[in-house]
C-alpha positions, 0 to 999 in steps of 0.5 A: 108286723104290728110292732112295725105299724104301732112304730109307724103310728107313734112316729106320725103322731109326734110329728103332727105334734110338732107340727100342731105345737109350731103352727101355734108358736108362730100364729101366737107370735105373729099375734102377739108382736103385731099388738104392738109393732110388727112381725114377720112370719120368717121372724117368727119361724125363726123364734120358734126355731131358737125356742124349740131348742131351748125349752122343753114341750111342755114348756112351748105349750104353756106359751101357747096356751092362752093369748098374750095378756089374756091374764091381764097386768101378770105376766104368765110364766109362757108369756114369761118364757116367750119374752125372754127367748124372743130377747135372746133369739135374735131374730126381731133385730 
């Protein structure tokens, strides 16, 4: 019975994880490509899409681990990460 409920647990919380870790893409997409044109939240859920396939947890989190710039004129590797799958998603053609 407690095998079961730790079971029940840890799978509810890897998909509150994934939920949290998506809601952050998406806001922190739509908020970064809104600075400097426009963005839909279809294009985003898209982009993350694409992205979560692609790279790895710790990877999506560093993209949404401080605003887009917030570095200044150095581009983050997460900013780096967010470019380049956003270029091969397709999804902003």
């Amino acid at each position: 019975m407690l095998k079961k409920l730790l079971i029940v647990a840890f799978s509810f919380s890897v998909f509150a994880c994934t939920d949290s870790t998506e809601n952050k893409f998406i806001t922190y997409c739509m908020d970064t490509l809104n600075k400097y044109g426009s963005a839909t939240k279809e294009q985003c859920s898209c982009n993350y899409d694409y992205t979560s396939k692609k790279l790895s947890k710790s990877q999506m989190d560093e993209i949404v681990s401080a605003p887009y710039g917030s570095q200044g004129p150095l581009s983050t590797k997460g900013e780096m990460y967010f470019i380049t799958a956003g270029n091969e998603s397709g999804c902003f053609e």
